[in-house]
C-alpha positions as CSV (number, residue, x, y, z in Angstrom):
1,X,7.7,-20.1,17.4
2,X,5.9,-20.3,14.1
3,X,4.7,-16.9,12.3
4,X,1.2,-16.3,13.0
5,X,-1.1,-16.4,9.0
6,X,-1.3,-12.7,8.3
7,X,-4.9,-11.1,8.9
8,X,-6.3,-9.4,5.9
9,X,-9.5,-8.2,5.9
10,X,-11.5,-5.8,4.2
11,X,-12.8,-2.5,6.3
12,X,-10.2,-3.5,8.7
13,X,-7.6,-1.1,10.7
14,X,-3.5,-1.9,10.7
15,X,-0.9,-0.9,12.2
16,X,2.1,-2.0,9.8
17,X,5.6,-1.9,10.5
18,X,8.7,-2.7,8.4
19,X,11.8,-2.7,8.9
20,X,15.4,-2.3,7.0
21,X,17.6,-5.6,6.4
22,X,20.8,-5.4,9.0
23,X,19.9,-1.7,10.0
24,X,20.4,-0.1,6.6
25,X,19.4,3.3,7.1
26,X,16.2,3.6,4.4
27,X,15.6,7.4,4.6
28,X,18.7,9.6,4.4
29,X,17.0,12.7,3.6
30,X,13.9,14.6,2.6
31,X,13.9,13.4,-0.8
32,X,13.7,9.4,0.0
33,X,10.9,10.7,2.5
34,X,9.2,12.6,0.0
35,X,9.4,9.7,-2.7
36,X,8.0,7.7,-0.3
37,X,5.5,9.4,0.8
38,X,4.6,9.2,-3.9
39,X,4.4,6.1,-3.3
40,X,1.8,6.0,-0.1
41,X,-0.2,8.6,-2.1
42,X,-0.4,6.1,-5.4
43,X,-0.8,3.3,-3.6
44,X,-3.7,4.6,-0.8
45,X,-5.7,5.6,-4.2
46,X,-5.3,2.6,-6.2
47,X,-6.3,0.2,-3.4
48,X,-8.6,2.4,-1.7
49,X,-6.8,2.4,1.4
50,X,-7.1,5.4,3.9
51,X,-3.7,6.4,5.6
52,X,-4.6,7.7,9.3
53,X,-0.8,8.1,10.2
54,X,2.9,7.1,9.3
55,X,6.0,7.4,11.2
56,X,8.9,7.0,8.7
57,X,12.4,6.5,10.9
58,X,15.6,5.9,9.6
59,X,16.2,2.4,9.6
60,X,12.3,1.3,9.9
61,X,8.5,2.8,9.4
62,X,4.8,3.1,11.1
63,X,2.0,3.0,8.9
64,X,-2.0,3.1,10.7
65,X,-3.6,2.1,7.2
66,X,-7.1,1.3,7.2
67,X,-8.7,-1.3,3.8
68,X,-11.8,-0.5,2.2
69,X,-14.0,-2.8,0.1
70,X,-11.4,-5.8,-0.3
71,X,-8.6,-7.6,1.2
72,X,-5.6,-6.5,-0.8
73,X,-3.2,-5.2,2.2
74,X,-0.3,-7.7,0.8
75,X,-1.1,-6.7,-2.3
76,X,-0.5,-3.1,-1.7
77,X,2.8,-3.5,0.9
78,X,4.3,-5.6,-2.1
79,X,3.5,-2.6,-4.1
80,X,5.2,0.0,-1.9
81,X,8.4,-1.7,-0.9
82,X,9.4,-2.8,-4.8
83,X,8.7,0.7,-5.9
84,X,10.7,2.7,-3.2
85,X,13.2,-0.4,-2.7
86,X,13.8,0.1,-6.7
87,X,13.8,3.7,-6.6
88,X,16.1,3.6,-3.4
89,X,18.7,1.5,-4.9
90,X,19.1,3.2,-8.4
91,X,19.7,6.7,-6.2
92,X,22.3,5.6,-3.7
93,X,23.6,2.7,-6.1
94,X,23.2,0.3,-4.3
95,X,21.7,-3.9,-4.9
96,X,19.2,-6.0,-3.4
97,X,16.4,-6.2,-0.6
98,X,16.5,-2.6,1.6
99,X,13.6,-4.3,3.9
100,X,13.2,-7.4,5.6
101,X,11.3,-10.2,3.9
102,X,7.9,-9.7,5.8
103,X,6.6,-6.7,7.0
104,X,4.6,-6.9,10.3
105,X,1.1,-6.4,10.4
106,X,-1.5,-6.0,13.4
107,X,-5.0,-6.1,13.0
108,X,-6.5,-3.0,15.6
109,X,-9.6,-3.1,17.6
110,X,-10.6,0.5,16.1
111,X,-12.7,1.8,19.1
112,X,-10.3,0.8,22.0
113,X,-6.9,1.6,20.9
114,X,-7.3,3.9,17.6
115,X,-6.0,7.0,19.3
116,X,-3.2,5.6,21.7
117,X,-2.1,3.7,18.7
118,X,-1.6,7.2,17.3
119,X,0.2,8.5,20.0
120,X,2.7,6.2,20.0
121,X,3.9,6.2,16.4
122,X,3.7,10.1,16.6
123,X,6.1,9.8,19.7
124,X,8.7,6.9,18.1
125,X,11.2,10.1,17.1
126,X,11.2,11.3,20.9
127,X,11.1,7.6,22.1
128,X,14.2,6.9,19.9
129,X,16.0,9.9,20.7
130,X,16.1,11.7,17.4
131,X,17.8,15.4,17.4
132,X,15.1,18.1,16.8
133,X,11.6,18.5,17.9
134,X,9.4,15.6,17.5
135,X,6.3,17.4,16.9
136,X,8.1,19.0,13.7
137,X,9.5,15.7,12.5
138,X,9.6,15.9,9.2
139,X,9.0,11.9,8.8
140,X,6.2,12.3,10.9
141,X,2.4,12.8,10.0
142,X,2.3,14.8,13.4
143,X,3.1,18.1,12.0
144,X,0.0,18.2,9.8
145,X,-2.2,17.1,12.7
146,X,-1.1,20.0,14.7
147,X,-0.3,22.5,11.8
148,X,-2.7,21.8,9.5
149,X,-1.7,21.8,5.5
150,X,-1.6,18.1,5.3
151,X,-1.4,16.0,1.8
152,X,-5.0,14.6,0.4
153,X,-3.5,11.3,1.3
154,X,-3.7,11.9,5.1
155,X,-6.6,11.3,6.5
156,X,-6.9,13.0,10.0
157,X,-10.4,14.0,11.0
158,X,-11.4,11.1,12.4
159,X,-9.0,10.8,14.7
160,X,-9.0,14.5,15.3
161,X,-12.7,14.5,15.6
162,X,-12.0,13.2,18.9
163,X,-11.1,16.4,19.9
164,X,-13.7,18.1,18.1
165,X,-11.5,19.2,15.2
166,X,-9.0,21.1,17.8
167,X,-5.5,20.6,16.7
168,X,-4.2,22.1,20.1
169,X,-6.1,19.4,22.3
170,X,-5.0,16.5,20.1
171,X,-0.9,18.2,20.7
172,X,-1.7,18.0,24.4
173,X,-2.8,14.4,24.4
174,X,0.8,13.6,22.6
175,X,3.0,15.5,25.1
176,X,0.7,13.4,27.9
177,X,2.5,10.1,26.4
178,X,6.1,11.8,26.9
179,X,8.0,9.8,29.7
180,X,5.2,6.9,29.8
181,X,4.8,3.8,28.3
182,X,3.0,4.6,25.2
183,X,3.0,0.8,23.3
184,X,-0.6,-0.4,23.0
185,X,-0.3,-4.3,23.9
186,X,0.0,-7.2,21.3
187,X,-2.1,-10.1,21.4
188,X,-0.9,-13.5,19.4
189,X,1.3,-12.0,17.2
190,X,-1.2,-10.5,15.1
191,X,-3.7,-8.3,17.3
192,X,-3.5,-4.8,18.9
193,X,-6.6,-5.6,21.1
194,X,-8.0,-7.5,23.9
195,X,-8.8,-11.0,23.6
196,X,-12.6,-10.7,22.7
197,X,-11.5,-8.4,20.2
198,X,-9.5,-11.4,18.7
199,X,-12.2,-14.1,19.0
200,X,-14.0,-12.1,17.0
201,X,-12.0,-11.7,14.3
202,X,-11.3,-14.7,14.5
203,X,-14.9,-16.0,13.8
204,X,-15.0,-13.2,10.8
205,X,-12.3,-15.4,9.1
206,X,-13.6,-18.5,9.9
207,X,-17.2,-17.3,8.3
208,X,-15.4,-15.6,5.1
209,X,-14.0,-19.0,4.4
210,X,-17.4,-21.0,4.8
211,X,-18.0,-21.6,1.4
212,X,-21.8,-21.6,2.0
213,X,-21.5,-19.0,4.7
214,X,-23.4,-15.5,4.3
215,X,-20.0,-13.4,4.6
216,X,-18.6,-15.8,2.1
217,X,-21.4,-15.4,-0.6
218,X,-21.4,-11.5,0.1
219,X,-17.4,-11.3,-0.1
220,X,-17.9,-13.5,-3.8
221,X,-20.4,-11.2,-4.9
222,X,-18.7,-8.3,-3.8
223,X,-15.5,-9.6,-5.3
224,X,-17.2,-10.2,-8.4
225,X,-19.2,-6.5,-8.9
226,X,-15.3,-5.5,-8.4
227,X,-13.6,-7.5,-11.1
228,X,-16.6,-7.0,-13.4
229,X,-15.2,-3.1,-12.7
230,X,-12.1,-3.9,-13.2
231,X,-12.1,-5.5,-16.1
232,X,-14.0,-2.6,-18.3
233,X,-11.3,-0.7,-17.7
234,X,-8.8,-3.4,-18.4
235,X,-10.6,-3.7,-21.8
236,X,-10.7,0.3,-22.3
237,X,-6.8,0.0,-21.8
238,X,-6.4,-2.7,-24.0
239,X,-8.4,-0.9,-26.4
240,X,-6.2,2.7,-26.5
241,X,-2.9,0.0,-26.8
242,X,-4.3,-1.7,-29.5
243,X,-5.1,1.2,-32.0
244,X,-1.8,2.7,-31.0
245,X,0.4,0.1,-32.5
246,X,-2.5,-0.8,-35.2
247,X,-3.2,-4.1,-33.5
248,X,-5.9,-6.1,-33.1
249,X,-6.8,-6.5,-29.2
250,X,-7.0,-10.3,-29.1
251,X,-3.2,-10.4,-30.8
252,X,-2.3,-8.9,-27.3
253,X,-3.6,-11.4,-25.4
254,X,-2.4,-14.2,-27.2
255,X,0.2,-16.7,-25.6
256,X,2.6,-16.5,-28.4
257,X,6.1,-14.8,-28.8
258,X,6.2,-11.2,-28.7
259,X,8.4,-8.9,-31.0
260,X,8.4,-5.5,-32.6
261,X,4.9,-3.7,-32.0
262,X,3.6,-6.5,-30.7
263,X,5.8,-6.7,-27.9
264,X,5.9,-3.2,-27.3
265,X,2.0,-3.2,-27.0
266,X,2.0,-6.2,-24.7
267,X,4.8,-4.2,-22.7
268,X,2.4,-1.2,-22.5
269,X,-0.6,-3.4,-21.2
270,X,1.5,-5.3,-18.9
271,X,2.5,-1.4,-17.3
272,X,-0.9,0.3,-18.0
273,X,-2.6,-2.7,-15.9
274,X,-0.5,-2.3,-13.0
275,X,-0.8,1.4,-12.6
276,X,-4.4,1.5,-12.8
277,X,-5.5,-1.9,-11.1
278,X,-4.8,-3.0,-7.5
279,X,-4.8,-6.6,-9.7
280,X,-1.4,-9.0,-8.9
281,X,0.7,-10.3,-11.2
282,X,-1.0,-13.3,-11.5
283,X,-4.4,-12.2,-12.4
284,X,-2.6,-9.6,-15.0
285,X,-1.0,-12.8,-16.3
286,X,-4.4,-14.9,-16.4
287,X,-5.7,-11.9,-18.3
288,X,-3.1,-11.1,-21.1
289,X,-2.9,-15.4,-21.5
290,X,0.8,-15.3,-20.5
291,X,2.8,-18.0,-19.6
292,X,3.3,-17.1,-15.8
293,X,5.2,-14.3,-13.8
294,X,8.5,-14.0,-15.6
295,X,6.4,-13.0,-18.7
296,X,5.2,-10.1,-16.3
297,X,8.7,-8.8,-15.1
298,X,10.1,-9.3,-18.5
299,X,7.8,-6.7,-19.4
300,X,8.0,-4.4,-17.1
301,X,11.4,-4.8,-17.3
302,X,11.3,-4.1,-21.5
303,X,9.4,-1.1,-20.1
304,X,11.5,0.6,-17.7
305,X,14.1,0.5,-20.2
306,X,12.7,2.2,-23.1
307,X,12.2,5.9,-22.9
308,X,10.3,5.4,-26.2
309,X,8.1,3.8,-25.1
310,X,7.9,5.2,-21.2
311,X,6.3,8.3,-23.7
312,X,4.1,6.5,-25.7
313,X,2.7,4.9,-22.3
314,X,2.3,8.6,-20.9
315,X,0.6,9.5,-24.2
316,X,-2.1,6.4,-24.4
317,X,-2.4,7.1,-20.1
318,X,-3.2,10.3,-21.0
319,X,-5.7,9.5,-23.5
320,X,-7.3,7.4,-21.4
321,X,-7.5,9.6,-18.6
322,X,-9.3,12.5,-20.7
């Protein structure tokens, strides 16, 4: 059976899992779940993405992760699994892919299975048969949900506003799942919903591709406002790189070799972008006039492998950021 297109909408609600290649464990300890976790934080705030819960098990995690303003949900997975695949190999030495090639992603009919959908990625340790107390997982985003203290990142009042803020009523509704069958159902390959549900979604993407719908002209214009955005602070980056290395701005965005300053300013752009815009390589490329991708990881690459200039990037970031 063919793999369904993947669904990705804007103001939409997921439930993404992903797991390991061959059953590679991917979290050995509370450090990897911490720098993880860095990662979601980053990552939530630069595509405006709001985390509702996460599950993070050895071999594989849960994510409920709800899109804001634009469809960028491939965007931001690609994001996440470089960065902690990178970070995991270089700490337990090891090469290649830690996760499978394509993560799965359902699209959630918000008002029918939000909270079940909840309950079972809070119960996947007890499910699985993990030692220790499930409701003190330390993977788990159900700790903070019963004892309070969780990261900015989180966001739990709306599903805890089902309960009227009362962390004790929402514990109780967990425990109820133990011993049942906790797994919402799966519709298609691609929905957690009933089939209405679907249709509907359905027609949403069939509009948003109608060149002369109304979604379609609102999503351009929309798009637009946000790249026009975007792109003042692209300039404002360029800007701080460019009076760094004494170089003019439209040197940097030149298709032409790049050595000495000028290739450690292009470097800096080529990092400074990424960081601060939920923009793809390719668009990063269109806007620097580079040749194509491998430009892109060249750079990053020169990058990553300077501490020269990792501190000059911190120092112009900083500048910026005042």
């Amino acid at each position: 059976m063919s793999r369904p297109k993947r669904i990705d909408l804007p103001f939409s609600l997921y439930h993404i899992l992903s797991r390991t290649n061959t059953g590679d464990v991917a979290f050995t300890d509370g450090r990897d779940e911490g720098k993880f976790l860095s990662y979601i934080e980053k990552y939530t705030e630069l595509f405006s993405f709001s985390l509702h819960a996460f599950c993070l098990m050895p071999t594989h995690f849960h994510l409920l992760l709800e899109s804001s303003n634009r469809a960028t949900l491939s965007e931001f997975m690609r994001r996440l699994l470089t960065a902690y695949t990178i970070y995991f190999n270089r700490r337990h030495k090891r090469h290649g892919h830690l996760f499978q090639g394509r993560f799965k992603s359902y699209i959630v009919d918000k008002s029918n299975y939000f909270l079940a959908l909840s309950r079972y990625i809070h119960l996947n340790p007890s499910e699985a048969g993990l030692k220790g107390d499930f409701e003190t997982y330390p993977g788990s985003s159900l700790r903070y949900y019963i004892q309070g203290g969780e990261p900015a990142f989180l966001l739990t009042r709306e599903i805890l506003a089902y309960f009227k803020g009362n962390r004790k009523a929402y514990a109780r509704f967990i425990r109820e799942g133990l011993n049942k069958e906790t797994k919402p159902p799966i519709l298609k390959q691609s929905y957690i919903s009933e089939n209405p549900f679907a249709q509907k979604i359905r027609k949403r993407v069939g509009y948003l591709r109608e060149t002369e719908s109304r979604a379609h002209r609102a999503m351009v214009k929309n798009d637009e406002a946000l790249r026009e955005k975007e792109e003042k602070s692209a300039e404002k980056i360029l800007d701080h790189v460019a009076r760094y290395f004494g170089i003019p701005v439209a040197l940097i965005k030149k298709r032409l070799r790049a050595r000495g300053d000028l290739g450690k300013a292009r470097a800096l752009a080529v990092i400074l972008l990424r960081d601060s815009l939920p923009w793809t390589c390719r668009e990063i490329t269109e806007y620097l006039g580079l040749k194509g991708k491998r430009d892109i990881n060249t750079f990053i690459k020169k990058a990553a492998q300077e501490e020269a200039l990792k501190h000059i990037g911190k120092i112009i970031k900083d500048t910026i950021d005042k």
